[in-house]
C-alpha positions in Angstrom: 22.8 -12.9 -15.0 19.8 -10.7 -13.5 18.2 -13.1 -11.3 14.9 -10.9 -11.1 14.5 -11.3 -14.7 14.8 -14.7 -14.5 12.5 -15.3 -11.9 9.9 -13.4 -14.1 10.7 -15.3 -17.1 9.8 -18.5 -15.4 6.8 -16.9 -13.7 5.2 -15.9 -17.2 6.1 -18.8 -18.8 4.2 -20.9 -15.4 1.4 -18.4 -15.9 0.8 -19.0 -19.7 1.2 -22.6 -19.1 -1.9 -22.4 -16.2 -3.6 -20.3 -18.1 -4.0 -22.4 -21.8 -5.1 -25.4 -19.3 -8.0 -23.1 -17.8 -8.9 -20.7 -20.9 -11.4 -23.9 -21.4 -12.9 -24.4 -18.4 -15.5 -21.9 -16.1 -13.7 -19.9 -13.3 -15.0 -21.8 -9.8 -14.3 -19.2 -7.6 -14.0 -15.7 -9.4 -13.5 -13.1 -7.3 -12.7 -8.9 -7.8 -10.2 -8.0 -4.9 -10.8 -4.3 -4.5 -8.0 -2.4 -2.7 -9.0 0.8 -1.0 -8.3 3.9 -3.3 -8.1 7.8 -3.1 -9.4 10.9 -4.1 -9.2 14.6 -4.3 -9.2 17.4 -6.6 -7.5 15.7 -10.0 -9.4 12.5 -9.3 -9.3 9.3 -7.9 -7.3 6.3 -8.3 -8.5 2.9 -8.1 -7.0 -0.5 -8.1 -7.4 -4.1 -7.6 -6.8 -7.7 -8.9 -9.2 -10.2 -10.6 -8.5 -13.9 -8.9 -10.1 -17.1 -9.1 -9.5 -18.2 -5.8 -11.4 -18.2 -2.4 -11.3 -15.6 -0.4 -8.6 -16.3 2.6 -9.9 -16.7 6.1 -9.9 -14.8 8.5 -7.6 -14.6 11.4 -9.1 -16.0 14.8 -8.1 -15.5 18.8 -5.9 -18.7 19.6 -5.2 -19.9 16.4 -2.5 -22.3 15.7 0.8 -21.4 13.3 -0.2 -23.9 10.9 -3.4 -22.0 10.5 -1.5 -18.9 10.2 0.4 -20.1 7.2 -2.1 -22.2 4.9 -4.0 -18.1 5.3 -0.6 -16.5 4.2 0.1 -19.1 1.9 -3.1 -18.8 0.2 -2.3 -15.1 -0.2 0.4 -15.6 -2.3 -0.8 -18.7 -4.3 -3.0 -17.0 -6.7 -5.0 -17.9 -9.8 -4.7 -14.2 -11.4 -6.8 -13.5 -14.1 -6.1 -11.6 -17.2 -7.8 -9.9 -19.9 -10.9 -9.8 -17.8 -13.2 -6.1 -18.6 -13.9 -4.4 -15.6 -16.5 -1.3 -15.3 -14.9 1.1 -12.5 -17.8 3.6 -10.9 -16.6 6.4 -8.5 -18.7 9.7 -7.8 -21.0 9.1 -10.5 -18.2 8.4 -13.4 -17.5 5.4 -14.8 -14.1 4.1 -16.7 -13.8 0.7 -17.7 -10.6 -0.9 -17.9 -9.1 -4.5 -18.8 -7.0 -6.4 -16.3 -3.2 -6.8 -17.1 -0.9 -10.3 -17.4 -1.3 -10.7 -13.6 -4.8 -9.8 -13.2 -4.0 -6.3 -12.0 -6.4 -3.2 -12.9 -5.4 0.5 -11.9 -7.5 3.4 -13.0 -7.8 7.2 -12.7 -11.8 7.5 -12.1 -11.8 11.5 -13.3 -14.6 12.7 -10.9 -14.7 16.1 -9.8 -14.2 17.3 -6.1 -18.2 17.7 -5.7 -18.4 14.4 -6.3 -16.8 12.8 -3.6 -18.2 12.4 -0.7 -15.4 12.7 2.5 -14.0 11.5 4.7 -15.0 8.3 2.1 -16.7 8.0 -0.8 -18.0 4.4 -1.6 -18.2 3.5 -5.3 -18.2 0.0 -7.7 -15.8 -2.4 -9.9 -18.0 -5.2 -11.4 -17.7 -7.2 -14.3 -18.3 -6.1 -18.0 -20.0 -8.3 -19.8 -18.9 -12.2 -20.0 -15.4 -13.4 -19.1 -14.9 -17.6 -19.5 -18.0 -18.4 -19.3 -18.4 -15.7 -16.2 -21.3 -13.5 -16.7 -23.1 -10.7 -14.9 -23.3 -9.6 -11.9 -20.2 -9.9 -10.3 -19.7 -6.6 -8.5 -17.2 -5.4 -5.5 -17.8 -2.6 -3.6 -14.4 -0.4 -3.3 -13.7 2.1 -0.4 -12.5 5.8 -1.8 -10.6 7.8 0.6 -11.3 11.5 0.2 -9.5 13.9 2.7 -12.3 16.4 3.8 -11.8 20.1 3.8 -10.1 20.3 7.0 -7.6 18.4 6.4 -4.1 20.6 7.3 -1.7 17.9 5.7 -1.6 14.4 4.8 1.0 11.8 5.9 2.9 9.3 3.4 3.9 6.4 5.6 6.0 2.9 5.3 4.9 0.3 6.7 7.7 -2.8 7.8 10.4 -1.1 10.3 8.2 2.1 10.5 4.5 1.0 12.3 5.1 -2.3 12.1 7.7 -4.2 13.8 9.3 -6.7 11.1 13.1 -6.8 10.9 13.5 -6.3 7.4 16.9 -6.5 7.6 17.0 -10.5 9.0 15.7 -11.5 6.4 15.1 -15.5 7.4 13.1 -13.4 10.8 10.9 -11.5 8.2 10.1 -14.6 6.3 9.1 -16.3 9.4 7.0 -13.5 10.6 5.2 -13.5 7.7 4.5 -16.7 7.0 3.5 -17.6 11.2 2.1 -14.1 12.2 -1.5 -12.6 11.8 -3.1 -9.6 11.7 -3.6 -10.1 14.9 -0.7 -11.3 16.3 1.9 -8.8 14.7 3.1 -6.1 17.0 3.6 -2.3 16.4 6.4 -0.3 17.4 5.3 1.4 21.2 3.5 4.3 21.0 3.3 4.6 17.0 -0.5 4.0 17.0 -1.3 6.9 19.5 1.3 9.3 17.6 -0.5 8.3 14.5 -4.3 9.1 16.1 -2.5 12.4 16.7 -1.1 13.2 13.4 -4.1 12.5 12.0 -6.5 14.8 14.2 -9.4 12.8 12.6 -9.4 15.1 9.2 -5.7 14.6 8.3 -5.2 11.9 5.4 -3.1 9.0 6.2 -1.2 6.8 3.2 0.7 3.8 3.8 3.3 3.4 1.3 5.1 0.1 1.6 7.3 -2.1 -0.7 5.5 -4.9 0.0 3.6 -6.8 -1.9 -0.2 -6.6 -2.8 -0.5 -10.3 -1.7 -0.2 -8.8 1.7 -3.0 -5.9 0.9 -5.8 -8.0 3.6 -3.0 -8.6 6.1 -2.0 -4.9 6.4 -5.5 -3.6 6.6 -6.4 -6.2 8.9 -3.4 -5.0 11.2 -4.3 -1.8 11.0 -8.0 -2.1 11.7 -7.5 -4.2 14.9 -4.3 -2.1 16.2 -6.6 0.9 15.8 -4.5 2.9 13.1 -6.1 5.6 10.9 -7.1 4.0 7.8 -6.1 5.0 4.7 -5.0 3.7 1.1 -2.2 0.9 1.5 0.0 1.2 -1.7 2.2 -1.9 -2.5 3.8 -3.5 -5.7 3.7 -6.6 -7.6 5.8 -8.9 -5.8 8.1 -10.0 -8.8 7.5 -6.7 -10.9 7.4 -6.9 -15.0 10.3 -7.0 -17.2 10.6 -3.2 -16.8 10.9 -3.8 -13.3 9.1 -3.3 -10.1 7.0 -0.9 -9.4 9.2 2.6 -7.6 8.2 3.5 -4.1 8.3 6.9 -5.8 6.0 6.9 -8.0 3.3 5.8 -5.7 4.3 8.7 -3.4 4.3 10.8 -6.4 0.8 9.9 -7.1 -0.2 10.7 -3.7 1.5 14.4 -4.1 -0.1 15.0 -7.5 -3.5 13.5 -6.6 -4.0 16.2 -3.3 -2.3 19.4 -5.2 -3.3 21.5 -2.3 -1.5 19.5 0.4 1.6 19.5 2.2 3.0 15.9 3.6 4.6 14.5 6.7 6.6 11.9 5.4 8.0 9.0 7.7 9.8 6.1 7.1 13.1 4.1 9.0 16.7 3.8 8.6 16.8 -0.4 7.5 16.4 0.2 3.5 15.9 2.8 1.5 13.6 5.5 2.9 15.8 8.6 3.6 17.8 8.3 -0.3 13.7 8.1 -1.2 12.3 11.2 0.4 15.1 13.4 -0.1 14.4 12.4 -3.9 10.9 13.9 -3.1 11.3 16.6 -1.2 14.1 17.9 -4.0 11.4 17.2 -7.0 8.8 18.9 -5.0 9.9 22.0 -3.2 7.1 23.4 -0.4 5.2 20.1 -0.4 7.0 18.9 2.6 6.8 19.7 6.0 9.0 17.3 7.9 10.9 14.0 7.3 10.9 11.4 10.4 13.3 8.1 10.2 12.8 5.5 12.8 16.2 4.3 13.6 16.5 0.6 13.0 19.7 -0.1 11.6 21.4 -3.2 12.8 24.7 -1.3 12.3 23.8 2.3 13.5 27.7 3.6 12.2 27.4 2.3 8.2 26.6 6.0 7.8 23.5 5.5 5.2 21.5 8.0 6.7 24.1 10.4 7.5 25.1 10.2 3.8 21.7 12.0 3.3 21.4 13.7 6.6 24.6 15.7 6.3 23.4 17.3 2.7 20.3 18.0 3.7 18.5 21.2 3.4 17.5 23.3 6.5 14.2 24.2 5.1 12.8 21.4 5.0 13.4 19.2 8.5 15.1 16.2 8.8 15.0 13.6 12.0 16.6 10.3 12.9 14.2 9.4 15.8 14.9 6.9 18.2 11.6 6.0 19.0 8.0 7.1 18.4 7.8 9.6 21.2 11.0 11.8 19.8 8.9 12.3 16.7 6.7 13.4 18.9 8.1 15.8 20.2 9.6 17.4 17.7 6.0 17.2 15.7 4.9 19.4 18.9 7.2 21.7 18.5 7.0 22.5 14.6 2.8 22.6 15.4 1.5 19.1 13.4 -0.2 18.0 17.3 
C-alpha cells in the first residue's frame, strides 16, 4: 500500500468536505500569502497561497513553548482556498492566474531584464474580481529578487542540516524543534552566517532550496532575517504533494539554473538525506554551470558510505567537498577565489 497516497486521498476528500460547508458562506479572514520570488533575464517567477486564516503571530523575546506551538500549529492548520483568480504584476507585466486544489498559485511573470529593478524589484498579487462573496481590493505586495549586474555567481542552498541546525535524521528531535522553536530561538550551525555574508559579497544571489514545507515559508524568513543571513527566495514544496507526487528538489534548482542563464552556482547542502545523489544529478545535466559542491557532514553514521558512493565517481572538473564544518568550506572557497 503507498501510504503517501493514502494520506492524500484522505486529505482531498477532508478538503472537499470543508470546502462544500464554506462554498456558502463569506471568507472571514482572506488573506494572499506572497512568498518572495525571482528574476532575471527569462523572467520572473512568482508564488504564493490564497488562505482564509489570520495571519500567525509573531515571535516575541521570552515567550513561552506553548506560545511557540499554537504559532506553528497555526502554520500548518490552514483554510486553503481554491479556484480563487489572482492578477500577478511584476516590472510592469501582468499575468493572471487561478489558484490550484490547495490554494497554491505559481507564475512565470515574462518581464524583460530592463524591467526589474535590482537588487529587488517590488511588484503586486491582488484579487481579480469577486471570489465568495470577496470583492476588490485585496492586494499583497510580493518582494522580487533580481541579482544585479555584478553578481559573479549565485548560491543554491538547503536549509535543515545545512544553515540551520535541525537533526533531520531524529526524526521525533525534528518534530519537537519544530513544533517548540521560533524564529528566534532556532540556532545556526557556527560560523555559517559570516561564510554566507562572504559568499554573497553583497551582489551575489542567494537561494534557499529546502524540502520543507511552504507552511514553514514565515518561519524560515523569519530565521533568516534575525540571524542576519542574505535574503533570498526560499523554495519549498507542498507538504503532502499531489497524486503525481511531491514536488523534486530538482526542479526547483533547475528553475533557479534556467531563470539566471548567465550564472554559474555554488551549490551546498549536507550529508543527512539526499543532497550529494541531488547535485551530482545537476551538475551532470548542466555541464559549466557549477563551480563547487560543499556537503556539511552530519551523518549519524559517518561509515554508511552514501556520500562516498557519489564522492568516489565524481568528476574532477567540477569540485566536490565533505566539509566538517563551516570554516573548511571556507577555506577551500578561498582557495578556488569565491571570497
Amino acid at each position: 500500500m503507498d501510504v503517501r497516497r493514502v494520506v492524500v486521498a484522505a486529505e482531498r476528500a477532508w478538503d472537499g468536505a470543508r470546502l462544500r460547508r464554506a462554498r456558502s458562506r463569506l471568507p472571514e479572514h482572506f488573506r494572499i500569502e506572497a512568498y518572495i520570488g525571482h528574476g532575471g533575464p527569462r523572467g520572473a517567477v512568482v508564488r504564493g497561497r490564497v488562505l482564509d486564516n489570520p495571519v500567525a503571530s509573531e515571535a516575541v523575546d521570552g515567550e513561552g513553548v506553548g506560545a511557540a506551538v499554537r504559532r506553528t500549529l497555526r502554520h500548518f492548520l490552514t483554510n486553503d482556498l481554491p479556484g480563487v483568480p489572482l492578477e500577478v504584476r511584476v516590472g510592469g507585466t501582468i499575468v493572471d492566474t487561478v489558484t490550484d486544489a490547495e490554494g497554491y498559485f505559481l507564475v512565470r511573470v515574462p518581464t524583460t531584464p530592463e524591467a526589474l529593478e535590482s537588487p529587488w524589484t517590488r511588484g503586486t498579487v491582488e484579487l481579480r474580481g469577486d471570489y465568495r462573496g470577496v470583492a476588490e481590493p485585496h492586494t499583497t505586495p510580493v518582494e522580487v529578487s533580481v541579482p544585479p549586474a555584478g553578481a559573479r555567481f549565485g548560491i543554491i542552498s538547503d536549509v535543515d542540516d545545512t544553515i540551520l541546525q535541525t537533526g533531520v535524521q531524529r526524526v521525533g528531535r525534528m518534530i519537537l524543534q519544530t513544533l517548540t522553536g521560533s524564529s528566534l530561538t532556532r540556532t545556526p550551525f557556527p560560523g555559517a552566517v559570516e561564510l554566507y555574508r562572504d559568499l554573497t559579497a553583497g551582489v551575489n544571489p542567494v537561494f534557499y532550496v529546502s524540502s520543507s514545507p511552504w507552511n514553514l515559508h514565515a518561519f524560515l524568513v523569519g530565521f533568516l532575517r534575525h540571524r542576519g543571513f542574505p535574503l533570498g527566495p526560499v523554495l519549498l514544496r507542498d507538504l503532502l504533494g499531489t497524486w503525481a507526487g511531491r514536488e523534486q528538489k530538482h526542479d526547483r534548482i533547475r528553475e533557479v539554473l534556467d531563470l539566471h542563464p548567465d550564472l554559474p552556482f555554488v551549490l551546498l547542502g549536507d550529508s543527512g538525506e539526499h543532497d550529494p545523489e541531488i547535485y551530482a544529478d545537476i551538475v551532470r545535466e548542466h555541464p559549466g554551470r557549477v563551480l563547487a559542491v560543499y556537503i556539511r557532514e552530519v551523518r549519524l553514521d559517518p561509515g554508511d558510505g552514501r556520500v562516498e558512493k557519489v564522492s568516489d565517481t565524481w568528476g574532477s572538473d567540477v569540485p566536490f567537498v565533505l566539509a566538517a564544518d563551516s570554516d573548511a568550506v571556507r577555506r577551500h572557497a578561498r582557495g578556488l577565489g569565491l571570497l
